[in-house]
C-alpha positions in Angstrom: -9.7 -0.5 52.7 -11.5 -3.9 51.8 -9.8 -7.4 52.9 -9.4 -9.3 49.6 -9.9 -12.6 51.7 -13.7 -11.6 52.8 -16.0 -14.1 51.9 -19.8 -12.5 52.0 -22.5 -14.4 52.7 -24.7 -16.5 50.7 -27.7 -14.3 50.0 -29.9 -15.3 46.9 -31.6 -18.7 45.5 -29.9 -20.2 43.8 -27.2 -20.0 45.8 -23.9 -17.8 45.4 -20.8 -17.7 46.9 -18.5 -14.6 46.8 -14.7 -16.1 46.9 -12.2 -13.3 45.7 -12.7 -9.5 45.9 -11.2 -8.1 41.8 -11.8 -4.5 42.4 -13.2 -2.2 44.8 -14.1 1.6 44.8 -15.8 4.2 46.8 -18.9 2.9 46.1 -18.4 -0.8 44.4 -17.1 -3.9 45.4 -16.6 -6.9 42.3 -16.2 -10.1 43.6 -15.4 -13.3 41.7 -18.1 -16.2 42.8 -19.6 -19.2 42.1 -23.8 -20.5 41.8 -23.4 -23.6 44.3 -27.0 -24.5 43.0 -25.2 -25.8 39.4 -22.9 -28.5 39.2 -20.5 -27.9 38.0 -20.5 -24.1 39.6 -20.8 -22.3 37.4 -18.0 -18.9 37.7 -19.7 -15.5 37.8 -18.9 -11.9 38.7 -21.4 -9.8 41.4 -20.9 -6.4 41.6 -21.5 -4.5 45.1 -23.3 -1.1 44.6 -23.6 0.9 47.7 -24.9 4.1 46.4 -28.7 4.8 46.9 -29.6 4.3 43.2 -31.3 7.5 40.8 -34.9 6.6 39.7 -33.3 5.3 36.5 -31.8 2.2 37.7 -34.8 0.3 36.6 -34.1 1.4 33.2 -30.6 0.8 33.4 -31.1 -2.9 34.4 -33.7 -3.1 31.3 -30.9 -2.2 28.5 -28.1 -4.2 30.6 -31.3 -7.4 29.7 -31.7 -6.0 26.7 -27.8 -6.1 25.8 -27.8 -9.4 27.3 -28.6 -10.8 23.9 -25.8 -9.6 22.4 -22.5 -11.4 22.9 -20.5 -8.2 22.8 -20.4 -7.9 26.6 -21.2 -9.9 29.6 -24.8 -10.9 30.3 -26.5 -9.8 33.0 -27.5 -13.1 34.9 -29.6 -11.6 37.6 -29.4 -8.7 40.5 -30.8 -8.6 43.8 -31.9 -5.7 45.9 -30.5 -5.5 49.3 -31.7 -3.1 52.2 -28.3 -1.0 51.3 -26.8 -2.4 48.3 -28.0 -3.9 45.4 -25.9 -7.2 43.9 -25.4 -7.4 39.6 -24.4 -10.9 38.8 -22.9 -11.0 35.2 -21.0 -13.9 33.3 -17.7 -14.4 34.1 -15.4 -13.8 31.2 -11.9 -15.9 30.8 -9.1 -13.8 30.6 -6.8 -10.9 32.0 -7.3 -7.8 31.9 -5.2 -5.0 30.0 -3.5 -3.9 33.2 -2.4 -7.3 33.7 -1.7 -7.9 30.1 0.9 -4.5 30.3 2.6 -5.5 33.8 3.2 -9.1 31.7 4.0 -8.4 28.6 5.0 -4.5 28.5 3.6 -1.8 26.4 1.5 -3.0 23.6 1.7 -2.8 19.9 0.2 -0.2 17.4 -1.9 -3.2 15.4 -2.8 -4.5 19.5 -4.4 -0.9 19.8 -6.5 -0.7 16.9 -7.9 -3.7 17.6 -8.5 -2.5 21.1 -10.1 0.3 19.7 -11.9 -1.6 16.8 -13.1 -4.4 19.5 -14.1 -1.7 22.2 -15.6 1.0 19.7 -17.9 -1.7 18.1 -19.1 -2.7 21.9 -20.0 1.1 22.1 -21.9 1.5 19.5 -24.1 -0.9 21.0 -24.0 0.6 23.9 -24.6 3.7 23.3 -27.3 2.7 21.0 -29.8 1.8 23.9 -28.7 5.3 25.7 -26.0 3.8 28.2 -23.3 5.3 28.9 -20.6 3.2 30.3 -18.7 6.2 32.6 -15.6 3.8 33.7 -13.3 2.5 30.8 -10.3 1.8 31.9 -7.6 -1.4 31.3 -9.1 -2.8 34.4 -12.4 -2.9 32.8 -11.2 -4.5 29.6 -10.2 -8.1 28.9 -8.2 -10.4 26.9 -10.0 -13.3 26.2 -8.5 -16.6 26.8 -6.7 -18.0 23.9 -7.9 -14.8 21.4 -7.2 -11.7 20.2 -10.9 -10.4 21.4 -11.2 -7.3 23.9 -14.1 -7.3 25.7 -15.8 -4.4 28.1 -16.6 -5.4 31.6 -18.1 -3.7 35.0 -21.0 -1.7 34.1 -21.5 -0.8 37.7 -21.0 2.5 36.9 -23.1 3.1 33.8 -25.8 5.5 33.3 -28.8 5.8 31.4 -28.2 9.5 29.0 -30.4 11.9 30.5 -30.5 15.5 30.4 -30.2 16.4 34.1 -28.4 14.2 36.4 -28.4 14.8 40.4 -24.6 14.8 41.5 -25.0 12.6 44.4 -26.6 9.7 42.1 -23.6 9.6 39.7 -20.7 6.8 40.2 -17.5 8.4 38.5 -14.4 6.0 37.0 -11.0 6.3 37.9 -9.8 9.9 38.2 -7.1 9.7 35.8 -9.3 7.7 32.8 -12.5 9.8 33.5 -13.1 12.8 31.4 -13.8 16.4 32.7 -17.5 15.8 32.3 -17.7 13.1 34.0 -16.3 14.4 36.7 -18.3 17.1 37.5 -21.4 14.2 37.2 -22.5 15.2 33.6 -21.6 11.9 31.5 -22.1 12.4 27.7 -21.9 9.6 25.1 -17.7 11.2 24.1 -16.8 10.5 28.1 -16.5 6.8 27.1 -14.6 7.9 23.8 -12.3 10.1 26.4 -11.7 7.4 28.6 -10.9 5.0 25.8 -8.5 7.0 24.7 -6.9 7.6 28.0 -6.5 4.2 28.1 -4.9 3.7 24.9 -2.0 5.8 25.5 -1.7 4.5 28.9 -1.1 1.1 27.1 1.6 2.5 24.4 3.6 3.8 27.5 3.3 2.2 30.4 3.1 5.5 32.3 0.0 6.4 34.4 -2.0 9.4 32.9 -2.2 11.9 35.4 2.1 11.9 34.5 1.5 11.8 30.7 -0.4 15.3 31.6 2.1 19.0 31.3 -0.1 20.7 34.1 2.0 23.6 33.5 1.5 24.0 29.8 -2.7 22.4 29.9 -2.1 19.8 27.7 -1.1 16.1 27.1 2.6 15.2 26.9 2.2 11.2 26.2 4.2 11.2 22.7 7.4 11.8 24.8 6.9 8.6 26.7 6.7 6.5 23.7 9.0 3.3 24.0 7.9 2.7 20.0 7.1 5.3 17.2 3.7 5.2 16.4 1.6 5.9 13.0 1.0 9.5 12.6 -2.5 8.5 12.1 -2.9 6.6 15.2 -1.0 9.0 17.1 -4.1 11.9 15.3 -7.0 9.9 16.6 -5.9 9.2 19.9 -5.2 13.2 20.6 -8.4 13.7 19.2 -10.5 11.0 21.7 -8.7 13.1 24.6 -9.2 16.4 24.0 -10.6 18.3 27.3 -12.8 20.2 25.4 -16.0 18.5 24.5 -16.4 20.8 21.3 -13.0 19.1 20.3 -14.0 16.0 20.7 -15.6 13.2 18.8 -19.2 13.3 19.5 -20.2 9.2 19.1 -18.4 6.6 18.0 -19.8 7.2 14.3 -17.4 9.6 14.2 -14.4 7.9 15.3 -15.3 4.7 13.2 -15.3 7.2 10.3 -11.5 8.7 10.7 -10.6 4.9 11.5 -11.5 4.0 8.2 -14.9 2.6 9.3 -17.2 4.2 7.1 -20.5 2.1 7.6 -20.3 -0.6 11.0 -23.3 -2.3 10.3 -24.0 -5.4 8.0 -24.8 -4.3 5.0 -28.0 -5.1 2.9 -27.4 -7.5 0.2 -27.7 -6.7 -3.4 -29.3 -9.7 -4.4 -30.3 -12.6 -1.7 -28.8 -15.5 -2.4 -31.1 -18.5 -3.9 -29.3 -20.6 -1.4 -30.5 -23.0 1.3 -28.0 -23.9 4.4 -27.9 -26.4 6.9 -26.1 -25.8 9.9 -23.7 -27.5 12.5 -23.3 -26.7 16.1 -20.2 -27.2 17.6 -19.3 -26.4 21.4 -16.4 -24.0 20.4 -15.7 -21.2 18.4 -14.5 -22.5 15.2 -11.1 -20.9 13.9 -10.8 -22.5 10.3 -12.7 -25.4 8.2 -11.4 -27.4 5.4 -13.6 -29.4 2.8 -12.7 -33.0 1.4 -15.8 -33.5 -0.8 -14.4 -36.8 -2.1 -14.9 -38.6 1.6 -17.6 -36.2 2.5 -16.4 -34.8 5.4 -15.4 -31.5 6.6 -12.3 -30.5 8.9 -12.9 -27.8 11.7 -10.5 -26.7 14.2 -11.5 -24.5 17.3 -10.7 -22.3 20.3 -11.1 -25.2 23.0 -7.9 -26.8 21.1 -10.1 -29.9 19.1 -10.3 -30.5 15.8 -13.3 -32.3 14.4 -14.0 -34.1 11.5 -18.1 -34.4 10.4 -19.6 -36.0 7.6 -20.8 -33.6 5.0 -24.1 -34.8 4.3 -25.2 -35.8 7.8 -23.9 -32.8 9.2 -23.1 -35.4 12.2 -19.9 -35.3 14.7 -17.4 -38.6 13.5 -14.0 -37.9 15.1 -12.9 -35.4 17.3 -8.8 -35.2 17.3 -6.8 -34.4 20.5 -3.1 -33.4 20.8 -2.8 -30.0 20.4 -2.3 -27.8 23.9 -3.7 -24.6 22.5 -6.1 -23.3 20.5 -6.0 -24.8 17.1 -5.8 -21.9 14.4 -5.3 -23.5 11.0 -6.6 -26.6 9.0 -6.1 -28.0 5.5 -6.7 -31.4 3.2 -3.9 -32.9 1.0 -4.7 -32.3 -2.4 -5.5 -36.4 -2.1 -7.5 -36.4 1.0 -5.1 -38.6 2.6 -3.3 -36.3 5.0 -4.7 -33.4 7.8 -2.7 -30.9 8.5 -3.1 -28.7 11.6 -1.8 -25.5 13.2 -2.2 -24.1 16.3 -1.3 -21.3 19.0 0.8 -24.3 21.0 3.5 -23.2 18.3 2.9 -26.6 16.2 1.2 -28.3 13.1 0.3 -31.8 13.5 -0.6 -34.3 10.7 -3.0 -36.8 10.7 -3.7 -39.9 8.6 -6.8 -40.8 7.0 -7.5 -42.8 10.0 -7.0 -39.8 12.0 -3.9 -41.0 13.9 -1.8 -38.4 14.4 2.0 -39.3 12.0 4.0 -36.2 12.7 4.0 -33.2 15.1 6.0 -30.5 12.9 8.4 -28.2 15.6 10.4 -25.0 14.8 8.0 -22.3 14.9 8.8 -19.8 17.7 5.6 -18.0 17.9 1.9 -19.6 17.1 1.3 -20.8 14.0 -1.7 -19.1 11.8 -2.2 -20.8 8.5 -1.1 -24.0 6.6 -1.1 -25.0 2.9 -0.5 -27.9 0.8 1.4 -27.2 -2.4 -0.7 -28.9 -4.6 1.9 -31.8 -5.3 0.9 -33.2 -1.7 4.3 -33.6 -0.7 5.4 -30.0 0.6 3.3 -28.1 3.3 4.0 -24.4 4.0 3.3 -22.9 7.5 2.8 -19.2 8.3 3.8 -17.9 12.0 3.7 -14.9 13.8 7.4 -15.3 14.6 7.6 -13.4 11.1 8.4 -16.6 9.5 7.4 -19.2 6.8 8.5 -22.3 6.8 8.4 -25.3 4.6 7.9 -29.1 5.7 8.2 -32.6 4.0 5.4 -34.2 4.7 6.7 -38.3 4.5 9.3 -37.4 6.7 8.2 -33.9 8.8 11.0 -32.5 8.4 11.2 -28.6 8.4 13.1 -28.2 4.8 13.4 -24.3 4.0 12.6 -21.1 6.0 11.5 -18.1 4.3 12.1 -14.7 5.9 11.7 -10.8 5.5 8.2 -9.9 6.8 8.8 -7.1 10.0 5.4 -8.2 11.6 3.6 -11.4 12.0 2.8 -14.2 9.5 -1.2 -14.4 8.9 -1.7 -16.6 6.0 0.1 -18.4 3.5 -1.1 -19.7 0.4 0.2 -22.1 -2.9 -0.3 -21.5 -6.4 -2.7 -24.0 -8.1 0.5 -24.9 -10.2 3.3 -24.6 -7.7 4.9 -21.7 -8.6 4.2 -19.3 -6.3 3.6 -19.4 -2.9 2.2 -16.2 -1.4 2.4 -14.6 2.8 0.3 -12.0 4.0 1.3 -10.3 7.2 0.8 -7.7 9.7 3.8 -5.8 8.4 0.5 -4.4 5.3 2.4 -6.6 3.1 1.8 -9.6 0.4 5.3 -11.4 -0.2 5.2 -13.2 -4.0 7.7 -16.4 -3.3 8.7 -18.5 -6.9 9.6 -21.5 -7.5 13.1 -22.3 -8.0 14.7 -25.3 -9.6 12.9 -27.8 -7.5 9.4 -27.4 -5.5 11.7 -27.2 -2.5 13.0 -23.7 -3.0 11.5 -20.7 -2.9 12.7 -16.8 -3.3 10.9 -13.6 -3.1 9.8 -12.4 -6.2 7.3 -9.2 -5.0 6.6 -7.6 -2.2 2.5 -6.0 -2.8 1.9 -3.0 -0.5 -0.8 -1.0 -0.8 -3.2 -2.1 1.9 -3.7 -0.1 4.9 -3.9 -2.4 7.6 -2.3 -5.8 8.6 -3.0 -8.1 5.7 -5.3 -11.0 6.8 -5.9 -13.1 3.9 -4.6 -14.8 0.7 -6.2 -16.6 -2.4 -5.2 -17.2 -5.7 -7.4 -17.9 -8.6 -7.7 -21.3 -10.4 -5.4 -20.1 -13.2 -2.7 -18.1 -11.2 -2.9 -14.9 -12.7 -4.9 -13.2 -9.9 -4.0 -12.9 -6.6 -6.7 -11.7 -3.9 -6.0 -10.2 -0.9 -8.1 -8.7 2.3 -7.1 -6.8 4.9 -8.0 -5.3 8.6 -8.9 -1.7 6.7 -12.1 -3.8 5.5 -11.0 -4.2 1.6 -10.1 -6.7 -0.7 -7.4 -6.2 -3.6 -7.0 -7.8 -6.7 -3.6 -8.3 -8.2 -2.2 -9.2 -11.2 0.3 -12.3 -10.6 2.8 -11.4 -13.4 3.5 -7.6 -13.3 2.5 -6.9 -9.5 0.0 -4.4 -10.2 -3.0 -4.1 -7.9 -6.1 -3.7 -10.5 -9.1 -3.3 -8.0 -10.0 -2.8 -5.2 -13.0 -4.4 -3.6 -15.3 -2.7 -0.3 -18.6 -3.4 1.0 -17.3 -5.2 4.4 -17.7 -3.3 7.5 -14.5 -4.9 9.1 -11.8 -7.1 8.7 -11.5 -9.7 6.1 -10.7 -12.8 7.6 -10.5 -15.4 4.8 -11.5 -15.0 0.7 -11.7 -18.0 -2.0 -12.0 -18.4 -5.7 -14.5 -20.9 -7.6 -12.7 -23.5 -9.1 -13.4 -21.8 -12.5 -12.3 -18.0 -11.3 -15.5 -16.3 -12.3 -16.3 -15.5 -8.0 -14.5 -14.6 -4.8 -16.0 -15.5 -2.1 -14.7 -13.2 0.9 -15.3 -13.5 4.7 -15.6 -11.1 7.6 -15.7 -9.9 11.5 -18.7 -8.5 10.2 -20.8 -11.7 10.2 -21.4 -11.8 6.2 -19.9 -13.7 3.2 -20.1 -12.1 0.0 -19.8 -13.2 -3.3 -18.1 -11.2 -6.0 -18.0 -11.4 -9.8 -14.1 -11.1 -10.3 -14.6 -10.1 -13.8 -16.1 -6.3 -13.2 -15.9 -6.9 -9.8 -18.9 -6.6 -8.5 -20.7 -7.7 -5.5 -23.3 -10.6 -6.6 -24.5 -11.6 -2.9 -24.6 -11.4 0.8 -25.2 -14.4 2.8 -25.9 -13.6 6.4 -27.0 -15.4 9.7 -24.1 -16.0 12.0 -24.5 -13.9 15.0 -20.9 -13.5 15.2 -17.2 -13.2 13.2 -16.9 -15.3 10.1 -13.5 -16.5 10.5 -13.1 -19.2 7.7 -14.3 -20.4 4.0 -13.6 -23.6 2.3 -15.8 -24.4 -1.2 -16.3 -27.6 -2.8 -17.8 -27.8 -6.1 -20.2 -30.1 -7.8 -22.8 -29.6 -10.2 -23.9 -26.8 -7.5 -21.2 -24.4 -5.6 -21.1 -25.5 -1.4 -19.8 -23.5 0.6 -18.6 -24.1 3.7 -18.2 -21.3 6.6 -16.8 -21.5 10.0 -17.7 -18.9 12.9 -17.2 -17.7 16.7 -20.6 -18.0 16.8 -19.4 -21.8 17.5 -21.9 -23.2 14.1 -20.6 -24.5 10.8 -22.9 -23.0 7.9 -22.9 -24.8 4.5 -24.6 -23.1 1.8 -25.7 -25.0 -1.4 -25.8 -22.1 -3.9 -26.8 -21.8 -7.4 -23.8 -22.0 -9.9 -24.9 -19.4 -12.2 -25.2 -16.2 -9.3 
């Protein structure tokens, strides 16, 4: 038994201090510490290995460099080797883990574990791609990013280089109850991490440890009796599959699994036609959540993880105001049709608007759960709010006062969206739904006119078209729809992203869609045979917002975690 108080010495330049022991096994210790040589210290994790190492640990430590570029898992600062140990110091990643998460919150969600599995599968494939095997997934070993919905893979203490012969005494194996049979008997293959994964999924949906979700006496898994929640058959299908004992049985790679998720191709694809576009790009020091264009001021509206919103000038691409108030992450931004007003919303469960001096006039409160998406109806004087307490609610914005509530989505609020003339205001949600909402007598009141189902997955995004008769939506199963406004009918149905959508937009003249993704690309599509005209690529991570602005040439305006602003100047006519 380790003492979680020890404090190791300091034993490499620059300087680190071990503070808190997070984990130990037989062979690892992971301690949280600190390099005294920065100021401020900066926070980092050092792994402990006391097993004699096989002769391809050098390797390993190349691909763990190597993956070190990506931001998919942590970076691999430096090691040391010790006369009995040797020390992996990787970046320290803000969050809790999964077994924390369940012993706060309780078992998770269906949509919480396909993004677990989306979030973990595409780390994986990375993975897996330079011939590492991770060998100890496990909730401990994955975390929640602060103030997201991202899952990241930790501890690679474990992994191993694929090989074809391993040496049992060389091999570290994960916890007994998430490691697959393989694995145990020191013969990792590439579908011992799918295993594992699995493992850990239905661990999450029932709160029960696996070795009792297991009917020893009948050889098989008994975890759909512990469910607190029914589950998608389809979920339920895939999950069976990733923890079958028999490798045969099992998924081979992750391809595989991607496949029966809906995930045919999980790379960026190749553009059709590249874009006759330059872009000029802003740096920000935060992921950036949602931007919002005001072409008339020149200046564009950004809101971000580490709870600012800035304001920058358009042409100078140069910082001018950065607003304070918010507690959380800020989610949501949007201009009054005049330019006059901001309007905010963020995870603290708020929106806030701003003046065009950026003072802050009214904090709006009733939301019960964070608040996702704001929209101005276009009369300027009625803003609509979209919430994950299942709600949508609508504000006056001379007075901030919360005027209607709209109700009837089962699952969270993603986006909501106005009508170019008012008379429909539309809510995507997790529930796989689009909710129609018309205007009644008054620009106040609103009842549900449609309910669109046909997507897959939790709808992530809303857009109308210029002249109202099309409504666009995209989705976590990767596609776009196209519907028509007055009969409810979807028409098309647009693919070609590799993930979610997270935001789409129509030209002012309704002739493009401009669509956003997880994936890193923007593409442009020509609504009326709805085809794919471009791909702009270049962030290095999930595209998470669009705004456009149009002139004699169409801007563009894109927002990423990759913490840059992207605006692309594109020719009209492609």
């Amino acid at each position: 038994m380790y003492d979680s108080n020890v404090v190791l010495p300091i034993f490499l330049e620059p300087a680190y201090r071990l503070f808190k022991l997070i984990s130990y096994s037989k062979y690892t210790q992971t301690f949280f510490a600190v390099n005294e040589e920065e100021y401020p210290f900066i926070p980092c994790v050092i792994q402990k290995i006391l097993l004699p190492q096989s002769k391809n640990f050098e390797h390993k430590l190349q691909i763990l460099q190597q993956l070190s570029k990506s931001s998919q898992i942590p970076k691999l600062i430096d090691y040391h080797c010790g006369n009995d140990c040797i020390y992996l110091i990787f970046e320290h990643i803000e969050g809790i883990n999964l077994n924390t998460l369940l012993a706060e919150q309780g078992t998770l969600s269906e949509n919480k574990i396909w993004q677990i599995l989306t979030d973990i599968l595409t780390t994986l494939k990375l993975v897996h791609s330079h011939r590492l095997i991770h060998c100890d997934i496990k909730p401990e070993n994955i975390i929640c990013k602060n103030g997201k919905q991202d899952f990241v893979l930790v501890d690679f203490a474990a992994s191993q280089v694929a090989a074809a012969h391993y040496q049992a005494s060389n091999i570290i194996t994960g916890s007994p109850e998430y490691t697959a049979p393989e694995l145990a008997l020191s013969k990792p293959i590439f579908s011992s991490d799918l295993y594992s994964l699995g493992v850990t999924c239905i661990y999450l949906l029932t709160q029960v440890r696996p070795f009792d979700l297991y009917d020893t006496a009948n050889n098989q898994w008994a975890w759909r009796h512990y469910l607190q929640t029914p589950i998608s058959e389809r979920l339920g299908n895939i999950l069976d599959k990733l923890i079958n004992q028999d490798i045969n049985q099992r998924p081979a790679s992750v391809d595989e699994v991607l496949m029966m998720m809906g995930i045919s191709a999980y790379t960026t694809h190749e553009p059709k036609n590249q874009a006759p576009a330059e872009h000029k790009t802003i740096h920000s020091t935060s992921e950036v959540n949602a931007v919002a264009v005001c072409l008339d001021k020149n200046i564009i509206a950004s809101t971000h993880s580490n709870k600012d919103v800035c304001v920058w000038n358009f042409k100078t691409q140069q910082l001018l105001h950065t607003l304070h108030g918010h507690n959380k992450p800020v989610t949501s931004v949007a201009f009054s049709p005049d330019g006059q007003i901001l309007a905010t919303g963020s995870d603290d469960k708020t929106i806030k608007l701003w003046n065009q001096d950026y003072k802050e006039i009214y904090t709006l409160v009733g939301h019960q759960h964070v608040v996702k998406s704001v929209a101005f109806h276009p009369n300027g004087k009625i803003i609509a709010s979209g919430s994950w307490d299942k709600t949508i609610r609508l504000w006056d914005v001379t007075t901030g006062k919360q005027v209607a509530v709209l109700t009837g989505h089962k699952l969270q609020v993603s986006a909501v969206t106005f009508s170019a003339d008012g008379k429909y205001l539309a809510s995507a949600s997790f529930d796989k739904t689009v909710r129609l909402w018309k205007n009644g007598a008054d620009y106040l009141s609103y009842s549900l006119s449609n309910i669109l189902s046909s997507h897959t997955w939790a709808v992530t995004a809303v857009a109308f078209s210029s002249d109202g008769k099309i409504l666009a939506t995209g989705s976590d199963d990767n596609t776009i729809k196209l519907w028509n406004i007055n009969t409810g009918e979807e028409f098309a149905t647009l693919t070609g992203h590799s993930w979610s959508i997270t935001a789409l937009v129509f030209s002012s003249d309704g002739t493009l869609l401009t669509s956003v993704s997880k994936d890193k690309t923007v593409k442009r599509w020509q609504v009326s045979n709805q085809e794919e005209v471009t791909t702009l690529s270049g962030h290095t991570n999930s595209v998470t917002s669009v705004a456009i602005a149009n002139s004699d040439t169409q801007i563009i305006v894109i927002g990423s975690k990759d913490k840059t602003i992207k605006i692309w100047v594109l020719d009209i006519s492609h």
